[in-house]
C-alpha positions in Angstrom: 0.0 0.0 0.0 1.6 3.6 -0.9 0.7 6.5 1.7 -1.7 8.1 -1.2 -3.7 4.9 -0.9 -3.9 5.2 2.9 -4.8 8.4 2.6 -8.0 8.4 0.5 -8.8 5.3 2.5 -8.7 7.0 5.4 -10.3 10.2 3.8 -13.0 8.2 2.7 -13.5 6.4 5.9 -13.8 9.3 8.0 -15.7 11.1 5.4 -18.9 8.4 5.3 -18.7 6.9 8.3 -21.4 9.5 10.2 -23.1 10.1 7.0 -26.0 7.9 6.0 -24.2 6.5 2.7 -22.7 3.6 4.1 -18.9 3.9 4.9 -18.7 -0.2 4.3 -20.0 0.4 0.8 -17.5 3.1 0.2 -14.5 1.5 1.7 -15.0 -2.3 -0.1 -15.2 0.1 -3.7 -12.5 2.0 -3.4 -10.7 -1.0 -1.8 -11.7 -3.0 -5.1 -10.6 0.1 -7.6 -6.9 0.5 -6.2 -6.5 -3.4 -5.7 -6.1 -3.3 -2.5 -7.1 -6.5 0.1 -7.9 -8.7 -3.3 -4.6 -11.3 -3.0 -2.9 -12.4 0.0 -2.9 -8.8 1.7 -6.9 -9.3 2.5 -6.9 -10.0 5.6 -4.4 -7.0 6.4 -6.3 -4.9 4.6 -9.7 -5.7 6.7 -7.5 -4.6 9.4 -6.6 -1.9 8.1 -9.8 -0.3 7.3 -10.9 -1.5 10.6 -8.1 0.1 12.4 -8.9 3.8 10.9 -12.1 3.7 11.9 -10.8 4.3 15.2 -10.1 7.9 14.0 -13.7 8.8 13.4 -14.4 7.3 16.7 -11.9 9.6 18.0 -13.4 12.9 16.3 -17.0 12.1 17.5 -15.3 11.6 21.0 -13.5 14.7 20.9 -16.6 17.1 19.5 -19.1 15.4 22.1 -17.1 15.1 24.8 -19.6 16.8 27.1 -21.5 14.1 26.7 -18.4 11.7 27.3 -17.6 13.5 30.6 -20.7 13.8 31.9 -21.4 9.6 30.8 -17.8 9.2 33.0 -19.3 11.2 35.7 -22.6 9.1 35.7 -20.3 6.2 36.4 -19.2 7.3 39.4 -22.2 8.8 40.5 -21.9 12.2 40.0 -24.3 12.4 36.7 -27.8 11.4 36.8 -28.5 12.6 33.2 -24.8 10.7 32.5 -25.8 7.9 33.8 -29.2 8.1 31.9 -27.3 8.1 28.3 -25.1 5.6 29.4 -27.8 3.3 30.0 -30.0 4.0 26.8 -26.5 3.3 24.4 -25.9 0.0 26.4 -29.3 -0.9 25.8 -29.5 0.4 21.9 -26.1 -1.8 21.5 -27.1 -5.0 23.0 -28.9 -6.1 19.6 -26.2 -5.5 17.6 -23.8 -7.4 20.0 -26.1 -10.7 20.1 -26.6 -10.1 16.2 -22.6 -10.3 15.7 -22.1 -13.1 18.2 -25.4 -15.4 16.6 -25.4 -14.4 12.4 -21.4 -13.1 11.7 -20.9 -16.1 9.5 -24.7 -16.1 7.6 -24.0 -12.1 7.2 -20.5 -12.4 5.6 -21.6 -15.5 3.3 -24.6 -13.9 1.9 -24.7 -10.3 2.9 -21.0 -9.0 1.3 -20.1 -8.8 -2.1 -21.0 -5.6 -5.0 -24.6 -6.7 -5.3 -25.8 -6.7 -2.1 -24.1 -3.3 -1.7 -25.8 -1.7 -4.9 -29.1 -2.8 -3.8 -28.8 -1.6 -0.1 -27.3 1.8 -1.3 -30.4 2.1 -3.9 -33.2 0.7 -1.7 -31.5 3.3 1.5 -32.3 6.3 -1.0 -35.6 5.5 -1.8 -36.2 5.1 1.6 -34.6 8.4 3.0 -36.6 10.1 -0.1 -40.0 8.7 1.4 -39.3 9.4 4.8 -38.4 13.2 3.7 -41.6 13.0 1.2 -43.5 12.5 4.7 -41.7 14.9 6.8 -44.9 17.0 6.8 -46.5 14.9 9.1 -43.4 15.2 11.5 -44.8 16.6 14.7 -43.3 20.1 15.6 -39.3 19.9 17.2 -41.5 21.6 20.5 -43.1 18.4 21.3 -40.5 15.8 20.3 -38.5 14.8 23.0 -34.3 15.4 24.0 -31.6 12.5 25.1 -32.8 12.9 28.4 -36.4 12.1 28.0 -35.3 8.7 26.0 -36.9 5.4 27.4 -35.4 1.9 27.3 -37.4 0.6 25.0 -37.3 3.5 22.4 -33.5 3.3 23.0 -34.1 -1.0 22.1 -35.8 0.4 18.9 -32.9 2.2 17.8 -30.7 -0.8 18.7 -32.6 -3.3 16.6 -32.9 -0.9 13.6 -29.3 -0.7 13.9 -28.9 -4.1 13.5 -30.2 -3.5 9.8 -27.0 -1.8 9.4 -25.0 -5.4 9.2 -26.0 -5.4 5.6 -23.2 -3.5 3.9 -24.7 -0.5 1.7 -27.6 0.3 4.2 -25.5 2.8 6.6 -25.8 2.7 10.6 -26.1 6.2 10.8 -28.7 6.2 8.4 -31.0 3.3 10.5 -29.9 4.7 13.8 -30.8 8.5 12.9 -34.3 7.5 11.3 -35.0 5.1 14.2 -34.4 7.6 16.5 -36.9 10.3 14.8 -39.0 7.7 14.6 -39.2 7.0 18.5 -39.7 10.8 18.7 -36.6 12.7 18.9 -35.6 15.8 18.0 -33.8 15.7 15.1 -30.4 17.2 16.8 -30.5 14.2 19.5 -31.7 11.7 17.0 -27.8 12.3 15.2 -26.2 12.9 18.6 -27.4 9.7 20.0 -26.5 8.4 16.7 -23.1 9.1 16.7 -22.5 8.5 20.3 -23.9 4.8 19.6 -21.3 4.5 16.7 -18.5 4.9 19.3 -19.7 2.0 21.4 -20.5 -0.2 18.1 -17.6 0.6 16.1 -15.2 1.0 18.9 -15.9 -2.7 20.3 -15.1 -4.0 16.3 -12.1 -1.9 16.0 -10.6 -2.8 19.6 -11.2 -6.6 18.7 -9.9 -7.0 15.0 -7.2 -4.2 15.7 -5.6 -6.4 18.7 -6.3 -9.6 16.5 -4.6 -8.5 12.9 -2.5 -5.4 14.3 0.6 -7.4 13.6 -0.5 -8.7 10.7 -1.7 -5.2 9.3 2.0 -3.6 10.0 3.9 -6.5 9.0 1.6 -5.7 5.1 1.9 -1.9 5.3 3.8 0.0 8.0 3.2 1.7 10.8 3.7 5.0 8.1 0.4 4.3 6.6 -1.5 3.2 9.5 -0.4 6.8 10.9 -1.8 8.8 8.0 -5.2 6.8 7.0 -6.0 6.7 11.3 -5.2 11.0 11.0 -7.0 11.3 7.5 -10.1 9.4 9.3 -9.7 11.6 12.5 -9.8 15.1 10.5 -12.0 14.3 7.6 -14.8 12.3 10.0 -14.9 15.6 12.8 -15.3 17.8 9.6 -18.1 15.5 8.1 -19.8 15.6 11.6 -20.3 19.3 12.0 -21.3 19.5 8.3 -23.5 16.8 9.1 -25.9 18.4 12.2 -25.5 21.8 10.2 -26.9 20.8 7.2 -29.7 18.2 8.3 -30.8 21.5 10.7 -31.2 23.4 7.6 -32.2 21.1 4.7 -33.3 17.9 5.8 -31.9 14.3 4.2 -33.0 14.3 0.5 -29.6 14.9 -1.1 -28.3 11.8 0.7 -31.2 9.8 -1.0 -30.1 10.9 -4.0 -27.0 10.5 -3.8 -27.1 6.8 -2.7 -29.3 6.0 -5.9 -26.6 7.8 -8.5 -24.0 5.9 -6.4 -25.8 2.9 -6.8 -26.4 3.1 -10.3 -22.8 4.4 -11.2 -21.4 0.9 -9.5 -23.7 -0.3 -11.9 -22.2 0.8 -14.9 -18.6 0.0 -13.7 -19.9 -3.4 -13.4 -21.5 -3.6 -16.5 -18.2 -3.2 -17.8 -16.3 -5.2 -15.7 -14.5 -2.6 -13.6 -16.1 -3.7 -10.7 -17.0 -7.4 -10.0 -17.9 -9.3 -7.1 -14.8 -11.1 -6.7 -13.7 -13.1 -3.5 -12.9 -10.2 -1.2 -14.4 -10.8 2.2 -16.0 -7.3 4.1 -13.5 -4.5 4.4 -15.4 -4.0 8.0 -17.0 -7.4 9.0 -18.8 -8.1 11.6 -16.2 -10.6 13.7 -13.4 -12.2 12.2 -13.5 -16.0 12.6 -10.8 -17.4 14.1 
């Protein structure tokens, strides 16, 4: 892997991993276009793109670290509200955890390949197109409810519509933002909660594969590129975020529907032509690895 390559894979990485795109999707593509994990270096690479993940973990950490703190200080007692959001991410994670533990295996031998991915990204727009198309009936912000007012079982809601997420293409941010304005929150706490949930989800993939393949992953490519995709992911992913709330505040979730539908249709025509195929690759972020 050259530095360039580690580069837009962490660019891209940090770039779709908080928007509802699908940063999976993304990664196994651009994976697939520079040859990258398609030979004996696939395993490394799945580390790899696992490992600099943990930079857009580390930019949602660092721009919501109120909510960090005050989570910390709910630990020890000194945070009821901490406490509270603690709780509600445990419980909207625990669905995803079983899922991992019970499917990992049917997921990665049905679930990842091009196909799959197309039809997620396309099927994801003309979702998020409907769900703006309906918007109207959306009660006002006033009466929908914050982080604190969340309940167990909306927070369960969120978990399980997470779970959705497994199939590469479909986007945990996208599942996890729409369930949450669909249990009723405002649309800011909807994302936050969102993103908060990623660093529990992601974080417990990335700490597991990363101790797994880390030796493996710098024996391939160098602690050099590991370095710059982890800072790429770190910058690009805090910049995507504050775009992110900004923009949804002011214009809603259309353009992303369009945008997975052109996406999906481009991959399309680059495998019409055989640029893109579905190959042998396994995930670029799986699940579990088996042992």
């Amino acid at each position: 892997m050259e530095w360039w390559q580690s580069l837009v894979l962490g660019l891209v990485e940090g770039i779709t991993e908080y928007l509802p795109v699908s940063s999976t999707g993304h990664l196994l593509i651009t994976q697939r276009l520079m040859g990258i994990g398609l030979a004996d270096d696939k395993t490394a690479a799945d580390a790899f793109a696992i490992s600099i993940q943990g930079g857009a973990i580390a930019a949602v950490m660092g721009l919501y670290f109120k909510h960090v703190w005050q989570m910390l200080l709910g630990l020890v007692g000194k945070s009821r509200e901490g406490l509270h959001l603690l709780l509600m991410l445990c419980t909207a994670f625990l669905p995803a955890a079983v899922m991992a533990l019970t499917l990992e295996k049917w997921i990665k031998a049905t679930l990842f390949g091009i196909t799959p991915i197309i039809t997620a990204w396309i099927i994801g727009g003309l979702a998020i197109l409907l769900i703006v198309r309906r918007k109207r009936a959306t009660p006002p912000e006033s009466s929908q409810l914050s982080l604190s007012q969340l309940t167990w079982r909306m927070a369960l809601v969120i978990g399980l519509l997470q779970c959705v997420a497994m199939w590469p293409g479909t986007s945990r941010s996208l599942m996890t933002i729409a369930a949450g304005l669909l249990v009723g929150l405002r649309p800011k706490d909807a994302v936050e909660f969102s993103f908060l949930l990623g660093v529990l989800t992601l974080g417990a993939a990335t700490s597991k594969d990363t101790l797994e393949y880390g030796s493996l992953m710098l024996e391939n490519f160098g602690i050099t590129n590991l370095v710059v995709g982890f800072l790429a992911s770190t910058i690009s992913a805090a910049l995507a975020v504050k775009w992110l709330v900004s923009y949804l505040q002011k214009h809603g979730m259309a353009v992303f529907g369009y945008y997975r539908i052109l996406i999906g249709l481009a991959a399309l025509v680059l495998c019409h032509y055989g640029i893109l195929h579905e190959g042998s690759t396994p995930p670029v972020k799986p699940v579990e690895h088996a042992p």
